[in-house]
VOPAGU-2260 file (C-alpha; in pm, 1 decimal, decimal comma):
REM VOPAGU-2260
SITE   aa  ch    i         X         Y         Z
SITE  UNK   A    0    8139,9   13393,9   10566,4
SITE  UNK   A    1    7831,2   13586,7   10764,3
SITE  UNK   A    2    7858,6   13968,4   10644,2
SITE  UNK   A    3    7884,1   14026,8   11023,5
SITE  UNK   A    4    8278,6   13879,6   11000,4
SITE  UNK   A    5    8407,0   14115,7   10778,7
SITE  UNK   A    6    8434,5   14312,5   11089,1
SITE  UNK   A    7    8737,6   14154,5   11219,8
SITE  UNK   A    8    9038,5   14175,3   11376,5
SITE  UNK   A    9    9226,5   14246,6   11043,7
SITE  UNK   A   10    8986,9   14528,0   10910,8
SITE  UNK   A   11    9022,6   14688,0   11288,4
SITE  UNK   A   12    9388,6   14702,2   11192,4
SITE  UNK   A   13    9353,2   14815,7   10864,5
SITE  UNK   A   14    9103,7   15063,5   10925,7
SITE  UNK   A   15    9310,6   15195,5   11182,2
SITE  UNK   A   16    9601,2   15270,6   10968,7
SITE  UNK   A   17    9384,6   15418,7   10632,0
SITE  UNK   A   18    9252,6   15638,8   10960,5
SITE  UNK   A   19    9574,8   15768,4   11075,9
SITE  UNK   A   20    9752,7   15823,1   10744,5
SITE  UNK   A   21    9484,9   16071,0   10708,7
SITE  UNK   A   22    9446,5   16164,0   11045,0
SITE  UNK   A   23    9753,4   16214,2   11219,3
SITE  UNK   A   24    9594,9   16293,9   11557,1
SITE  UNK   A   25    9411,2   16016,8   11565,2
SITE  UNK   A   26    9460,4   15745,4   11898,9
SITE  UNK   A   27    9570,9   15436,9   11659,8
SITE  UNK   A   28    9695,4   15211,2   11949,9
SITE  UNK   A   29    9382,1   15274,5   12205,2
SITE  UNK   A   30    9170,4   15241,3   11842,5
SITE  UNK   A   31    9252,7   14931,8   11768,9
SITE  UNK   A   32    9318,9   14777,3   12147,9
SITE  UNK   A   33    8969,6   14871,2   12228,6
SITE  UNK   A   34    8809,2   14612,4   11982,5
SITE  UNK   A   35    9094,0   14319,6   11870,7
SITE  UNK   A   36    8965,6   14022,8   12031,5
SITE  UNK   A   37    8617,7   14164,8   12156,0
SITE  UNK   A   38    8383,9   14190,1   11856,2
SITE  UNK   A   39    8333,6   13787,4   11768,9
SITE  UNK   A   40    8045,4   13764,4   12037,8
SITE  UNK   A   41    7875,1   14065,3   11835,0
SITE  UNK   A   42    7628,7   14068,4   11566,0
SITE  UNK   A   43    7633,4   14329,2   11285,5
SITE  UNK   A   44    7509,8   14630,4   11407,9
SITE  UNK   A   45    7672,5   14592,7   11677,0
SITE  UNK   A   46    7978,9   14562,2   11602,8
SITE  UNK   A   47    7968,0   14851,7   11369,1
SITE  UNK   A   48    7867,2   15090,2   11638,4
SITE  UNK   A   49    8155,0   14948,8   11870,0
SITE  UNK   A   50    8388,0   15036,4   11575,2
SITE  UNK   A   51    8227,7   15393,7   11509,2
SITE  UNK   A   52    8237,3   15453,4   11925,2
SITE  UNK   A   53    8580,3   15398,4   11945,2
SITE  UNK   A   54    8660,0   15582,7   11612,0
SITE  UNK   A   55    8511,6   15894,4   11755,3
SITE  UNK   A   56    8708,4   15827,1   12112,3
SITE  UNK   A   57    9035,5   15810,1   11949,6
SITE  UNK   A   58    8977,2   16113,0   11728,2
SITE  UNK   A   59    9129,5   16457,3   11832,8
SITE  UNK   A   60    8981,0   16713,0   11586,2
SITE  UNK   A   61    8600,3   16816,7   11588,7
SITE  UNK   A   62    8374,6   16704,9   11317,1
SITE  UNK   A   63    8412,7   16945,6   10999,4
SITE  UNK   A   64    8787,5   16837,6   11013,6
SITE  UNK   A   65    8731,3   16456,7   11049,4
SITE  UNK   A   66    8552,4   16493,8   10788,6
SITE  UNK   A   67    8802,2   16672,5   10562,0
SITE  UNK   A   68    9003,1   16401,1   10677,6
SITE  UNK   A   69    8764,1   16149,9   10530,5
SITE  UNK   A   70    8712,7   16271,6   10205,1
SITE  UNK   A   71    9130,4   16128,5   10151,1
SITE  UNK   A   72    9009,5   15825,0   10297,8
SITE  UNK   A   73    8758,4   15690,6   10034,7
SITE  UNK   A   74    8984,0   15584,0    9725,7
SITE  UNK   A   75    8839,0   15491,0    9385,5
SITE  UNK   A   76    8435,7   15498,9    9298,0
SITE  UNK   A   77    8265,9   15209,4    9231,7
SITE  UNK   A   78    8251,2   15164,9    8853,6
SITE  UNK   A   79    7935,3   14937,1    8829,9
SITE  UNK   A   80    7593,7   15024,2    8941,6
SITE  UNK   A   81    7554,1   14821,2    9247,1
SITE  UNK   A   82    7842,2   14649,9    9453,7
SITE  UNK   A   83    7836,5   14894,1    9739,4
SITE  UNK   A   84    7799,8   14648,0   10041,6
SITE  UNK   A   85    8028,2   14422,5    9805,8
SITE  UNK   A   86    8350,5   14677,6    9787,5
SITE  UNK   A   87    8232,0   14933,8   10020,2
SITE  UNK   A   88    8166,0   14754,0   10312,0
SITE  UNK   A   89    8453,0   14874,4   10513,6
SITE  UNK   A   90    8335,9   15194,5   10478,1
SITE  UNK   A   91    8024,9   15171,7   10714,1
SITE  UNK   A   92    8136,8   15274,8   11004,9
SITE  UNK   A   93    8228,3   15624,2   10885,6
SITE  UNK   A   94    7910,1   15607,1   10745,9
SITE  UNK   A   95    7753,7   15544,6   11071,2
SITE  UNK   A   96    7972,3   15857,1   11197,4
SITE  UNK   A   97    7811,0   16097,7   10994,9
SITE  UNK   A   98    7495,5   15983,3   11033,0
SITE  UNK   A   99    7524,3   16052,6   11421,7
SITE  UNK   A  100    7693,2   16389,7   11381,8
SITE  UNK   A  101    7610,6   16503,6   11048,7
SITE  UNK   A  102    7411,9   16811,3   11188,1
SITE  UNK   A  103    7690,2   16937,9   11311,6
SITE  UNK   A  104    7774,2   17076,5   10996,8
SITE  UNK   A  105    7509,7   16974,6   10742,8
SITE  UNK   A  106    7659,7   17152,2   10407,8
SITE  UNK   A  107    7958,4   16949,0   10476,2
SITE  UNK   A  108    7771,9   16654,2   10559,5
SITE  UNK   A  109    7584,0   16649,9   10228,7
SITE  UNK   A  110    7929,5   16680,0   10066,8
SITE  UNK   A  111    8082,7   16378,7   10169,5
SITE  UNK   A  112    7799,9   16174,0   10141,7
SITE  UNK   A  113    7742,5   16264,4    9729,4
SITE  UNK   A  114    8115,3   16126,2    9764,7
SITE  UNK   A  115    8032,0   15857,8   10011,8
SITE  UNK   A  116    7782,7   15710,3    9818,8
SITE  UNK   A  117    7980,4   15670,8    9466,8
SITE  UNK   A  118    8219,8   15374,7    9732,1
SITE  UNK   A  119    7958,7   15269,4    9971,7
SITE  UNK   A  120    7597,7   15416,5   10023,4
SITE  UNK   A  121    7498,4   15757,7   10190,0
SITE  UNK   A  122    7141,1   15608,9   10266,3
SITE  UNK   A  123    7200,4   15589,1   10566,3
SITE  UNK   A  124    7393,9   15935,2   10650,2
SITE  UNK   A  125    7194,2   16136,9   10433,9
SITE  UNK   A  126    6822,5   16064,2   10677,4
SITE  UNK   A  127    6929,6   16282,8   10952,9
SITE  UNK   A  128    7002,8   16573,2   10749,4
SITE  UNK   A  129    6664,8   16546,8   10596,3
SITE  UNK   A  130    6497,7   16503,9   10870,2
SITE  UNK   A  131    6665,4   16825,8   11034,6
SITE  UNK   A  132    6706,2   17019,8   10689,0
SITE  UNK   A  133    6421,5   16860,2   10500,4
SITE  UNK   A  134    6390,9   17128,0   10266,4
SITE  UNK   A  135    6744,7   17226,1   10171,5
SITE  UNK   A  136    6844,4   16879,3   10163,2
SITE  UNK   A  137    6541,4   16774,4    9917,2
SITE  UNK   A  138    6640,4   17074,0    9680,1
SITE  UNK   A  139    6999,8   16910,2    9661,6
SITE  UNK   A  140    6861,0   16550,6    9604,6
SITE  UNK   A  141    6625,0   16761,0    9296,3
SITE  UNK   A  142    7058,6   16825,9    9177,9
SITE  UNK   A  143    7144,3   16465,4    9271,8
SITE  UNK   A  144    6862,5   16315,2    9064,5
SITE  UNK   A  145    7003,1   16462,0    8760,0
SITE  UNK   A  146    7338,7   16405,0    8846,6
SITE  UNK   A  147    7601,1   16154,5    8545,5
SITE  UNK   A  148    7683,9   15909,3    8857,4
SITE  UNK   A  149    7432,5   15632,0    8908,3
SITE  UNK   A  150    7517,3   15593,1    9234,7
SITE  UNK   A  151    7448,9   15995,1    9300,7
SITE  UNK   A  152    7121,9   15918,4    9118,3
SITE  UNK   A  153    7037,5   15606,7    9288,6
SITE  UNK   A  154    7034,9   15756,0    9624,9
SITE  UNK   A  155    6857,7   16093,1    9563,8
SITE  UNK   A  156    6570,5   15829,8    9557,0
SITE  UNK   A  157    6665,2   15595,1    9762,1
SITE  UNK   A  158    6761,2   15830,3   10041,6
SITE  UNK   A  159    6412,7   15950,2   10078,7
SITE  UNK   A  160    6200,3   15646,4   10133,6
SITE  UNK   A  161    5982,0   15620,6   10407,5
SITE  UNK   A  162    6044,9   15274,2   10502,9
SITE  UNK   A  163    6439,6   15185,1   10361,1
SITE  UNK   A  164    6516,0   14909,9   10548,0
SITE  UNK   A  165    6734,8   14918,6   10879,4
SITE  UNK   A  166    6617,2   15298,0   10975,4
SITE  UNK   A  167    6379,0   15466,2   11116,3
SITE  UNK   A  168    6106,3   15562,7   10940,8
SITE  UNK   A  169    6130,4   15930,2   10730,9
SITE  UNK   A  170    5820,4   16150,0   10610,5
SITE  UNK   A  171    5985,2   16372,9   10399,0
SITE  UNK   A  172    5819,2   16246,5   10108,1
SITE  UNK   A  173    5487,6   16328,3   10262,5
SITE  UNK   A  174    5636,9   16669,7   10403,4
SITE  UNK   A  175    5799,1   16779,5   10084,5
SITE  UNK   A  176    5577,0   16627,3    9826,9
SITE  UNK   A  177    5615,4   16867,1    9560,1
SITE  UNK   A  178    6033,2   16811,2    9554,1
SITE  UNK   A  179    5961,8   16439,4    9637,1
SITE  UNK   A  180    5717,2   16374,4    9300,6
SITE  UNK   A  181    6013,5   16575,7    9112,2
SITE  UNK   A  182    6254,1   16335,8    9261,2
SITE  UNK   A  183    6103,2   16008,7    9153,9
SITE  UNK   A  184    5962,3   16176,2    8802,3
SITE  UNK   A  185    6344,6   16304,0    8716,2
SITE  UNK   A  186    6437,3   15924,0    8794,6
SITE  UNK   A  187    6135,4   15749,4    8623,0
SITE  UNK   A  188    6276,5   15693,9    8279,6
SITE  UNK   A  189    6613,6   15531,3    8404,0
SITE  UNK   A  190    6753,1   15248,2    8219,6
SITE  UNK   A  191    6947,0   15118,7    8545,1
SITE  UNK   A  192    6771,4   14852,2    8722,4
SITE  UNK   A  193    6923,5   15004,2    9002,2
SITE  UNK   A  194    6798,6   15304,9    9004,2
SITE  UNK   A  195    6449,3   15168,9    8904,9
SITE  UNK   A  196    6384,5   14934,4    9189,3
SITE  UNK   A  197    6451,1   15234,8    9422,9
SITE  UNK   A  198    6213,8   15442,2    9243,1
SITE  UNK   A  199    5971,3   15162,6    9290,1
SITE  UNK   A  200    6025,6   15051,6    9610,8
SITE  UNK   A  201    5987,3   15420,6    9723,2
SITE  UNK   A  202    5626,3   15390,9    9567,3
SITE  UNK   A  203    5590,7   15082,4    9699,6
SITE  UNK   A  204    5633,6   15256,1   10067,9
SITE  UNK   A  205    5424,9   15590,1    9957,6
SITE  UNK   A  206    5101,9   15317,1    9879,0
SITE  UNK   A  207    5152,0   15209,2   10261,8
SITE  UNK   A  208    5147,1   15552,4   10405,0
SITE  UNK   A  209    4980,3   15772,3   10128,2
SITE  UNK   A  210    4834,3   15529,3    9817,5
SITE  UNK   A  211    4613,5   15809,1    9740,1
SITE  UNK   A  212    4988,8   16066,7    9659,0
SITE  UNK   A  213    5152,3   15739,6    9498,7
SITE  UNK   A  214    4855,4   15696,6    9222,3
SITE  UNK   A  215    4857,2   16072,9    9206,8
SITE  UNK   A  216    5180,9   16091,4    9080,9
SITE  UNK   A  217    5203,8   15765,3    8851,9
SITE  UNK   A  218    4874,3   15945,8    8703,5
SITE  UNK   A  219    5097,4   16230,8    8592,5
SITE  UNK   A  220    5345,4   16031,3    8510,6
SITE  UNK   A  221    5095,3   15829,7    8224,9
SITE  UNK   A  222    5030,2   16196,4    8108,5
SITE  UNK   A  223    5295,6   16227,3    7924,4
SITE  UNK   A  224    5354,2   15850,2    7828,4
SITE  UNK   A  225    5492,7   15536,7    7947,2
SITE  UNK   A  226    5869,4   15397,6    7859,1
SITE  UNK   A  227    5970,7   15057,9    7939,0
SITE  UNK   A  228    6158,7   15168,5    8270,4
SITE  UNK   A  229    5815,3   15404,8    8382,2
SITE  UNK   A  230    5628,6   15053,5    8315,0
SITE  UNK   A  231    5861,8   14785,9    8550,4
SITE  UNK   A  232    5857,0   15083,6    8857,5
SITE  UNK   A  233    5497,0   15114,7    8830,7
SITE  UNK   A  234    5421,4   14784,1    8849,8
SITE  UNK   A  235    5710,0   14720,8    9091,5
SITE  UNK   A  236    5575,2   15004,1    9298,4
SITE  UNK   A  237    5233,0   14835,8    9292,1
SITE  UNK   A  238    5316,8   14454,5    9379,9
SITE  UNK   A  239    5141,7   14461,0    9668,3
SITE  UNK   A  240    4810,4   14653,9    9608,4
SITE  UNK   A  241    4492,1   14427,9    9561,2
């Protein structure tokens, strides 16, 4: 089964009722008649934004109370490192919603995406935000990378990288350097494989952009010594440098 099909007529319907037992307002029947039967010809993407454009159609309430709304919506955390796209899946489209309209209310926004991202991912979500609020957003991702839940952890790094895969590209890392380096240094000892190929794929990037900033900070990194998990980034970072 292509991830694409997950999408289907029976997650419209099921979506549509987790929506409205939380959402009372919400259009259920012009939901879910706007996409049974149309999204097979669609590809992933695609089909996800179809879902999210009808979601916000049939909505009544404004965006800090769909939101609220959402927050009863997400059910248990994930209680593995990794397995978002595997249990979280059905989640993206909500995800997709906040990433269009989380400016609206950005304190919010970075709420429910710490929460978002313990189900699904808030990799996504979280770009916008930083890219309007780069610097109050990094200073909570400084919080995040500290934070018990890998997942939390994961994406204070992840969230930041200036080439993540299926986005636009971010600078923040150039733009806020200084909260960047403590980013990636506050994550540089994790055991989690995880977390570390995050870290090192988000050196990976800085080398494309900036190699000159990524060797800077390994060398202060080597400073104060090199663990095992400091070692794999490093050289995970640098796997494609001559």
């Amino acid at each position: 089964m292509k991830y694409k099909d997950y999408y289907n007529d029976g997650y419209i319907l099921e979506l549509s009722r987790k929506i409205f037992a939380v959402m009372p307002g919400f259009d259920e029947k012009t939901f879910s008649g706007s996409l049974v039967g149309r999204l097979d010809d669609k590809e992933l993407f695609a089909r996800i934004d179809c879902i999210t454009d009808a979601m916000q159609k049939c909505m009544a309430d404004g965006y800090p109370q769909n939101i609220e709304a959402f927050f009863h919506i997400l059910g248990p955390e994930l209680q593995q490192p990794e397995g978002m796209f595997n249990f979280g899946w059905w989640l993206w489209p909500i995800s997709r919603y906040v990433e269009r309209h989380g400016n609206e209310n950005w304190q919010l926004s970075l709420s429910f995406v710490k929460e978002l991202t313990k189900r699904f991912t808030g990799e996504f979500a979280i770009r916008p935000i930083l890219r309007e609020h780069p610097k109050e957003a990094m200073d909570e991702l400084i919080k995040w990378s500290l934070d018990e839940n890998v997942h939390v952890r994961r994406l204070a790094s992840e969230g930041v990288r200036i080439r993540l895969p299926w986005s636009q590209k971010l600078y923040v890392a150039l733009n806020e350097f200084e909260k960047y380096t403590v980013i990636l240094t506050n994550l540089k000892d994790s055991p989690e494989k995880f977390v570390q190929k995050s870290v090192g794929n988000n050196l990976n990037d800085l080398y494309k952009d900036a190699p000159e900033k990524a060797d800077f900070i390994i060398s202060q990194w080597e400073q104060s010594g090199q663990s095992k998990a400091q070692g794999w980034i490093i050289k995970h970072g640098r796997r494609n440098q001559k």
